[in-house]
C-alpha positions in Angstrom: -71.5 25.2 8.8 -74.2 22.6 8.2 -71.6 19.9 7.1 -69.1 20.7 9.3 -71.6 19.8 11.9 -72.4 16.6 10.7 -68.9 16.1 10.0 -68.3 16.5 13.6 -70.9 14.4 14.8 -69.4 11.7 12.8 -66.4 12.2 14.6 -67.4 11.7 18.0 -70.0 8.7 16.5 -72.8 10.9 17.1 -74.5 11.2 13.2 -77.3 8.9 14.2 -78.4 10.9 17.4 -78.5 14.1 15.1 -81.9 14.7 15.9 -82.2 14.3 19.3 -82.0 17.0 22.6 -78.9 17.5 23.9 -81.1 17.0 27.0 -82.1 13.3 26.1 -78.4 12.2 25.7 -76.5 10.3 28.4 -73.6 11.7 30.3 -70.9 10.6 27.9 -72.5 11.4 25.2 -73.0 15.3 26.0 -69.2 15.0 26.8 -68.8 13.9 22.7 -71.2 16.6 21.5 -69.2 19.2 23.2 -66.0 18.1 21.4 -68.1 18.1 18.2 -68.9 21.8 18.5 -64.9 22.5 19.1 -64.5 20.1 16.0 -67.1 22.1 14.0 -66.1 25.7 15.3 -62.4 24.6 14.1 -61.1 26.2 17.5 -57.3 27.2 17.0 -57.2 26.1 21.4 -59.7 24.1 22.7 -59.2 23.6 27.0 -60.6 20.8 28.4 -61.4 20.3 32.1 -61.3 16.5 32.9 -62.8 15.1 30.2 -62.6 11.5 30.4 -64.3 11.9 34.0 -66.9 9.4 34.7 -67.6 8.2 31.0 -68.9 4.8 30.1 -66.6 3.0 28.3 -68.0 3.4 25.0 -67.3 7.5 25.4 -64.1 6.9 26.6 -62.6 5.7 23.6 -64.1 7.8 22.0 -62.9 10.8 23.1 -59.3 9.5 23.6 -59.3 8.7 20.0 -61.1 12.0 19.1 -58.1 13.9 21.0 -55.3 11.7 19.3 -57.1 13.3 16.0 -57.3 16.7 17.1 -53.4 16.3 18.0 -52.1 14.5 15.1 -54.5 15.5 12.1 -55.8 19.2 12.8 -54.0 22.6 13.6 -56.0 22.8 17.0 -53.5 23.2 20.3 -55.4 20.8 22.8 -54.7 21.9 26.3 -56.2 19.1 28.8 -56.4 19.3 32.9 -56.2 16.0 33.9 -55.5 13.7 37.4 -55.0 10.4 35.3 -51.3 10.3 34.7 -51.3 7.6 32.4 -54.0 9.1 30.1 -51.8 12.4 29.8 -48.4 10.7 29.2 -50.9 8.7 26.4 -52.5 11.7 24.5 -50.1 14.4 24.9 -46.7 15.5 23.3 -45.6 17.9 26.7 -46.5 17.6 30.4 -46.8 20.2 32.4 -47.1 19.5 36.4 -48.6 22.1 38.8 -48.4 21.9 42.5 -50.8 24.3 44.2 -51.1 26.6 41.1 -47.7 26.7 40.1 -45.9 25.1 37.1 -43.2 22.9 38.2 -42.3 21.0 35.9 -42.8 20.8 31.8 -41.2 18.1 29.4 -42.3 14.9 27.3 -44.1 12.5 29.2 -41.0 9.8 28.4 -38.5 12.0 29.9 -40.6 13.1 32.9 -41.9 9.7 33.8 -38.5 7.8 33.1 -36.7 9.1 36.1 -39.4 10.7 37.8 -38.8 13.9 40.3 -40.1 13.7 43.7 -43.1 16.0 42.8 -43.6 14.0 39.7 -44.0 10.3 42.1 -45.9 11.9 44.6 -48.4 13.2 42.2 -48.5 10.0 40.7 -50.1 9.0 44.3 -46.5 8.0 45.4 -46.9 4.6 43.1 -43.9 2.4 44.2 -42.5 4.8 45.8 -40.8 3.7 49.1 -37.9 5.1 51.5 -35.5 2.8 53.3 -32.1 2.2 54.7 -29.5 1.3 52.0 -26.6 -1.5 52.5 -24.1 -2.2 50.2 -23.5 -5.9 49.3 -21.3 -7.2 46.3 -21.7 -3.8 44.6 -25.5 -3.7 44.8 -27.7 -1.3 47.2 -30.0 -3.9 49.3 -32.5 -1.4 50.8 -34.7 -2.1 53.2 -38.2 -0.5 52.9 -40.1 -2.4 55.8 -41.3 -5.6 54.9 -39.4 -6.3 51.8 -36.0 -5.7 50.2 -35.3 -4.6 46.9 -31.9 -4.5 45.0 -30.9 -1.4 43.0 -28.1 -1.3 41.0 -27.1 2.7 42.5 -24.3 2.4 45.2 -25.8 4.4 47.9 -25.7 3.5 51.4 -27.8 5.3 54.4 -31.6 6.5 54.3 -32.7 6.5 50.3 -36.1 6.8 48.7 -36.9 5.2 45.6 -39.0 4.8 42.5 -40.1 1.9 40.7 -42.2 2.4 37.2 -45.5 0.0 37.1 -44.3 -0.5 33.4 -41.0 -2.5 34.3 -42.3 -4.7 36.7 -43.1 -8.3 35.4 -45.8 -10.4 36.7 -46.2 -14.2 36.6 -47.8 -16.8 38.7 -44.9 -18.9 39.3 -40.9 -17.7 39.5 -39.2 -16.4 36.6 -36.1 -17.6 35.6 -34.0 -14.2 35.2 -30.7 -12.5 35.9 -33.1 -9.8 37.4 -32.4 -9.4 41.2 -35.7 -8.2 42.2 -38.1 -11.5 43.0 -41.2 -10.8 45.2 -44.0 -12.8 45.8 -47.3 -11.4 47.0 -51.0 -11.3 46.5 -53.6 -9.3 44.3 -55.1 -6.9 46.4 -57.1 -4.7 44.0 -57.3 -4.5 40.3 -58.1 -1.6 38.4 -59.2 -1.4 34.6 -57.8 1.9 32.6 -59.6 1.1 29.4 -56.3 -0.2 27.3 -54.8 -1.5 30.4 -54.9 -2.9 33.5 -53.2 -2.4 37.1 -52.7 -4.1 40.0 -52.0 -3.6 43.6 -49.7 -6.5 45.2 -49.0 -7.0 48.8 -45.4 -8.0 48.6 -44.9 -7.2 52.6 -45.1 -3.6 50.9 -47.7 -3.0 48.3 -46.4 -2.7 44.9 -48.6 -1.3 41.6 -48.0 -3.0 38.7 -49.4 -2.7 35.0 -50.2 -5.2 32.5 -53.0 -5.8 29.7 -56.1 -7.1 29.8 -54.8 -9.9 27.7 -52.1 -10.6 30.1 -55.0 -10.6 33.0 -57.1 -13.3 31.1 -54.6 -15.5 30.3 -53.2 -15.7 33.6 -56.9 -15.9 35.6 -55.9 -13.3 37.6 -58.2 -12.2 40.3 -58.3 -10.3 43.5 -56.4 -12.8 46.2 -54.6 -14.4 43.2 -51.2 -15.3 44.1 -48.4 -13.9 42.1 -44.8 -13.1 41.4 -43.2 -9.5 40.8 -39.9 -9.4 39.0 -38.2 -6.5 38.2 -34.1 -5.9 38.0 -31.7 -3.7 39.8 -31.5 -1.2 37.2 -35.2 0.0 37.3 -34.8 1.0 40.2 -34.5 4.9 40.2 -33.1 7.3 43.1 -35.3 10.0 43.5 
């Protein structure tokens, strides 16, 4: 048991804290030990409740990385209760959504968050999800959603409600030249770091989430009140 321990610690980058009280160790790094006792136990299911809540960054990748391992490289079923979408589509092979207790819909995170259900956007905290009137003009759905228009390439006219993935949306600081129909320009109104990426809430007339990496963020000199452009075509835009 005694190397398995240590093994563990190493792990979760613990080895050189192996002396010290649990009690003496920072928030995130009582979250690691406790994935270091699953690790040394060898659980056959290990639950966990939130556990990338409220860790430094540090912590964070660490225990993303040390549930990729358990996933990929042990025999361990890793079931995780999670609000961070993006985190569970990341680590896990199969979602499962519940709605007040109730499982309401299981699948692989691609196929779930490609063409998203209605319980699936709003648990999402309705990201780019907006309702309208539809018209169609030259074979393409121009829906109004109150203070901006956006082009789908469904033919549906009438009241509609629509989803747009963070993912496809492209943002620039100046027009794009594209056969894409969508073209909005707005302004950064809140930027949020996830670790590996970032995203961004634009005021378009309608405020639109978008993601992009931290790479993408520097280069550009992005900042809240930073002017930008959000393009995105027709066919990204999914009927829910």
């Amino acid at each position: 048991m005694s190397r398995r321990v240590k093994e563990a610690l190493e792990v979760v980058g613990l080895r050189d804290l192996e002396g010290r009280s649990a009690r003496r160790l920072s928030g995130g790094e009582q979250q690691r030990l406790s994935l270091a006792r699953a690790l040394a136990l060898r659980c056959e299911l290990l639950l966990l409740d939130e556990p990338t809540a409220n860790l430094d960054p540090e912590s964070l990748s660490v225990v993303k990385e040390t549930i990729s391992w358990l996933n990929s490289e042990t025999e361990t079923t890793v079931v995780m209760a999670t609000h961070n979408l993006l985190q569970a589509a990341e680590l896990s092979e199969r979602l499962a959504l519940l709605d007040r207790g109730a499982v309401v819909e299981v699948g692989r995170p691609s196929a779930l968050l490609l063409r998203p259900s209605k319980e699936m956007a709003r648990f999402a905290r309705s990201e780019n999800v907006f309702t309208g009137v539809s018209r169609i003009m030259e074979g393409v759905s121009h829906i109004d959603v109150g203070g901006a228009t956006i082009r789908a390439a469904f033919s549906r006219q009438g009241r509609v409600t629509v989803h747009v993935r963070p993912e496809d949306i492209i943002v620039s600081k100046g027009p794009l030249e594209s056969s894409a129909r969508n073209r909005l320009r707005g302004r950064i109104t809140a930027i949020q770091d996830l670790d590996s990426v970032v995203r961004l809430k634009v005021d378009v007339g309608r405020v639109f989430t978008v993601q992009i990496t931290r790479k993408s963020l520097a280069e550009m000199g992005l900042n809240v009140g930073s002017e930008v452009y959000l393009t995105f075509k027709a066919s990204s835009v999914q009927l829910i």
